[in-house]
N, C-alpha and C positions, 0 to 999 in steps of 0.2 A: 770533454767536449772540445780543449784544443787542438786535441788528437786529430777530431773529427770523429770522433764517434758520438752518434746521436739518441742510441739505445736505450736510456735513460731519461730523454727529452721529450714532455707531452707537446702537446701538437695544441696552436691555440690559433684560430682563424679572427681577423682583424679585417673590421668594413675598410672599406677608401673613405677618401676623408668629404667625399660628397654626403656617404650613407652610415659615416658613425654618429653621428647625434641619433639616428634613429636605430642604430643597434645599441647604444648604451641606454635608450628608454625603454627597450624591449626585455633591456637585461636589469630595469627595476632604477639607474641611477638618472639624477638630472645633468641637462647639458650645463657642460662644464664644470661637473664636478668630478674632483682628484677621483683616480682610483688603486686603491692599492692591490698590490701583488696578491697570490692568496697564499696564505699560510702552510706550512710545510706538511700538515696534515690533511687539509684539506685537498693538495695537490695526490698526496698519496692514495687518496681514499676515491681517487679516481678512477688508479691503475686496474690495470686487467689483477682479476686472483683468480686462482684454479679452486677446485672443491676443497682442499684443504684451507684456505683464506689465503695461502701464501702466495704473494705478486710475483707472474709469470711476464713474459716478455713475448709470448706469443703460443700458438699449439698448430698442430700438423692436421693439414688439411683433410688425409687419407687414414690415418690410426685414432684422431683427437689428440693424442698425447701434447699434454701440457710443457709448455718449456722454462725453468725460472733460470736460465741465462744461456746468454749468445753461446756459449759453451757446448752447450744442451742443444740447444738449433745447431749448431754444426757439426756436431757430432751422430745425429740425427740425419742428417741431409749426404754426412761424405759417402764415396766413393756409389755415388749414385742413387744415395737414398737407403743402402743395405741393410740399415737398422733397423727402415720401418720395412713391417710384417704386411701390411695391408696392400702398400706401393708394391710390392717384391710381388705380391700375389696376383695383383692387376693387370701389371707393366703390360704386359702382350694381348690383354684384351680389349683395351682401347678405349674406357671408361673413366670417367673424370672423380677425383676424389670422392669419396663419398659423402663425408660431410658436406662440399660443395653443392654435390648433388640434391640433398637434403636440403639447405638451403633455396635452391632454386626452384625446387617442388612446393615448399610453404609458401614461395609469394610467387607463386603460376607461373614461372616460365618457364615450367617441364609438365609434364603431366606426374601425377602419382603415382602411377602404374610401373614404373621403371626409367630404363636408360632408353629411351627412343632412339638415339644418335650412334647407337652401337653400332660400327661397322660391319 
């Protein structure tokens, strides 16, 4: 992390100090009482895991493929993406990821029928 590298760091959102008495009652504690960090396992048992249970660091929008380090993501992504199969096979047709795609068809803002926006 002095690096600057954050790849490793969960993400924790924090009220202003008008509206944390009312996020810390929401999250079960009294106002003004201590709270502690959470526990090394508890933080873990957060992270993203792939089907195997092994914590990933993200997956590809176009293939799915799971990634468990930045290593994996960029090696994935160089010289244009050449690794992933699915991006290579799209590129010139004009279609957004597919898992995106998918996505956006479960909570209606595509229709299910396909890609409408195809040029």
């Amino acid at each position: 992390m002095e690096d600057g590298d954050h790849s490793e760091c969960s993400i924790e959102l924090i009220a202003c100090e008008e509206h944390r008495d009312q996020q810390l009652r929401a999250m079960g504690y009294e106002s003004g009482q201590a709270i502690e960090p959470p526990a090394a396992e508890a933080e873990e048992s957060s992270m993203f895991k792939g089907e195997d249970g092994n914590q990933t660091v993200g997956f590809c929008l176009w293939c799915n493929k799971n990634f468990y380090s930045m290593e994996d993501v960029e090696a994935h992504n160089a010289d244009s993406m050449s690794a992933c199969e699915v991006s290579q096979a799209l590129k010139d047709e004009h279609y957004m990821p597919p898992v995106l795609q998918m996505m956006f068809e479960n909570v209606g803002l595509l229709p299910k029928d396909g890609n409408d926006d195809k040029e």
